[in-house]
N, C-alpha and C positions, 0 to 999 in steps of 0.2 A: 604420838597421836593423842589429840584431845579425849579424856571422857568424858561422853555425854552422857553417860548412862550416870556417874559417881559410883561406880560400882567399888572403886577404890578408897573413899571416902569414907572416913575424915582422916585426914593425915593432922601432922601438928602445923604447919601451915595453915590448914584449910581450918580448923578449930576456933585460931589465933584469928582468921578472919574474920568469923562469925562470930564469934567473943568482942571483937572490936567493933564490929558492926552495932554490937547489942549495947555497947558501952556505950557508945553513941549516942544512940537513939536516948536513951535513959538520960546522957548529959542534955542534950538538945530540948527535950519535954519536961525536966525537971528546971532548966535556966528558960524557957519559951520566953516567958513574960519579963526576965529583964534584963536588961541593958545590953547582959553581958553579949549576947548573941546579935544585938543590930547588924554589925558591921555585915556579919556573915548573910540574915536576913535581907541586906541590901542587894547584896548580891546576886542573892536567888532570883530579886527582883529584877536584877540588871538582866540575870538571863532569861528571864521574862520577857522583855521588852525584847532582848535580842533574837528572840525565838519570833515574835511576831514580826521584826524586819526581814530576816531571814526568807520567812515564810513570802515576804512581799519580795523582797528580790526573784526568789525563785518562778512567781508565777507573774514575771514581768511589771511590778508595780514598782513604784520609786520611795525609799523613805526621807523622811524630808527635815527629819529629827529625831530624838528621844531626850524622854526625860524618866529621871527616875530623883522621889523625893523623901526629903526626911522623916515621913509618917507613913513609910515604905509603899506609897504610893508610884504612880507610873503609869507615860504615857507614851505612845510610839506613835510618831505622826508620817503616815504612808499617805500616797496616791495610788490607787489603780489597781492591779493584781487580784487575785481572788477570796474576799472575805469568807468565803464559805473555808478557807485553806490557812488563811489570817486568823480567824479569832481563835480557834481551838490550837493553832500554833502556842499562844503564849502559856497555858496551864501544861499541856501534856507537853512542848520541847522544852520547860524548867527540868521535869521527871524523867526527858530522854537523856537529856547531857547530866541531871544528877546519875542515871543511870550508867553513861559513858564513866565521867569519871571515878567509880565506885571501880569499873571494869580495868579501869585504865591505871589505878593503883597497884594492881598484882603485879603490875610487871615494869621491870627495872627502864626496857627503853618508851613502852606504851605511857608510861606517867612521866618521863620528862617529854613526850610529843604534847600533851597533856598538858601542860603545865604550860608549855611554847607557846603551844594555839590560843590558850586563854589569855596569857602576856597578850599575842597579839589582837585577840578579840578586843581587849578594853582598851588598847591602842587605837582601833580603830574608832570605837566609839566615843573616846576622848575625843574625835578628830569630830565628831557630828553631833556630840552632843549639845544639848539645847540649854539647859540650865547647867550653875556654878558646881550646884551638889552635884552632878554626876560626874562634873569633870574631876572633882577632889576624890571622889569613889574610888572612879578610874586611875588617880595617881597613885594613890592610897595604898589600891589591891596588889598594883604595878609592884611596886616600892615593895611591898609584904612578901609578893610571889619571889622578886629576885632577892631578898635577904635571906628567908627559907631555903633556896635553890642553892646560893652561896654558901650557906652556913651550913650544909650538910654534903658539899662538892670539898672545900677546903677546909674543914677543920674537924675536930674528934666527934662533933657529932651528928657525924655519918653513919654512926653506927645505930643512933636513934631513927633514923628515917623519919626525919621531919616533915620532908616534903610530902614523901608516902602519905602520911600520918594525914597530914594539910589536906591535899586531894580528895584522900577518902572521904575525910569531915564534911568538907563541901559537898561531893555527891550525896551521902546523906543526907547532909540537911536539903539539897535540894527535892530531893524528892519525896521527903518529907512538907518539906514548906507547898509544895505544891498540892500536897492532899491539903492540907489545913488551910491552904486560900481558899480553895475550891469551898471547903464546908465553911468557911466565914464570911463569904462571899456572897455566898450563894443559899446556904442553908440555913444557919443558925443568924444571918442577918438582913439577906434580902439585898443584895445590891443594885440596882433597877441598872445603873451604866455598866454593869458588868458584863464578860467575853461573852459569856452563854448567854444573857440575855438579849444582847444583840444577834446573837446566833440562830436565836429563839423566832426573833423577829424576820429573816430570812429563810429559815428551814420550814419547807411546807409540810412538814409530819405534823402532829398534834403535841410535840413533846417541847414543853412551857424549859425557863430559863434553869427550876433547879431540878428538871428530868435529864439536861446537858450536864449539868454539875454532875449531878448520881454517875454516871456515865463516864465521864473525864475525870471524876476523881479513881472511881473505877479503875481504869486504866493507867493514873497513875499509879496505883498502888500496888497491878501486875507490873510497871516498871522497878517499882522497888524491889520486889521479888525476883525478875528475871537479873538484876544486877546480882542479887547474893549467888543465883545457879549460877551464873556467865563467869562471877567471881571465884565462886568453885572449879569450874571446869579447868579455867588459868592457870589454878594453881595446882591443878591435879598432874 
């Protein structure tokens, strides 16, 4: 039986998660600004974009492309569906599936489904996508995911759990990169084409583009929390 309570907490598992987690975070905000982290920043943005087609599939709209580019910019070009369900899709489902795969690390067969579904998510979107960079993204991460998977299924260092390792980084930063779009976006720069502020423009409340920001960064950042309990309880 799961504990929800962690009344059993912390074990050396459970330590070792939260130690990692921290380590993370620390790697991530200390490399932000260079280089080293694009690849991974791309990706956040891929599942950016992929959260707002998603979001269009689901409420019957069609998408019609994506792009995502080298100044970790990004676009998703839908028809139809429900914007009010679209724009807040792409900041808070970057922080639900950083969120998933954080959870989806703890466990031996949860993080190779994990690992599966993403292989085949950028499959998919290699197949629609709109510009050259995403298609290279997409092969790229492809390529990366099955060497990782490989190299720690047939050789000695399986016992490093690479993959694990891989996974978790990316949850991380995803929902990390999603608070820090949200406030550069939004707050510390003003983006007038931005999700919220389009959001802004359709929501009949009084709450302007960076009161949406306040809000969905908000909420990302109860995602990043709930991924360390959910991660706890896993492993409990």
């Amino acid at each position: 039986m799961a504990d929800w309570q962690l009344t059993s907490c912390c074990s050396h598992t459970q330590v070792a998660f939260i130690a990692t987690i921290g380590a993370f975070i620390f790697v991530i905000l200390a490399l932000w600004r260079t280089p080293v982290l694009d690849p991974f920043k791309l990706i956040t943005v891929f599942l950016h974009e992929a959260s707002h087609a998603t979001a269009c599939k689901l409420t019957g709209g069609k998408v019609e492309g994506m792009e995502v580019k080298a100044d970790e910019g990004g676009v998703t070009h839908t028809r139809g569906g429900y914007q009010w369900f679209i724009l807040p899709a792409g900041y808070l489902g970057s922080a639900f599936w950083g969120m998933v795969l954080v959870v989806a690390s703890t466990n031996d067969i949860t993080l190779r489904i994990a690992a599966g579904l993403l292989i085949a998510a950028l499959v998919v979107v290699l197949i629609i996508a709109k510009n050259w960079f995403l298609r290279f993204l997409c092969l790229g991460f492809i390529t990366f995911l099955i060497i990782i998977w490989i190299l720690q299924e047939l050789t000695v260092l399986r016992h490093v759990n690479l993959l694990r390792y891989t996974i978790l980084f990316m949850g991380v930063m995803n929902c990390l990169f999603s608070v820090y779009d949200i406030y550069d976006d939004l707050i510390s720069r003003r983006v007038n084409s931005s999700d919220a502020e389009k959001f802004a423009e359709i929501c009949p409340c009084p709450c302007n583009g960076v009161g949406w920001g306040v809000i969905w960064g908000f909420i990302s950042f109860i995602f990043l929390l709930a991924a360390v309990y959910l991660g706890l309880v896993s492993l409990s």
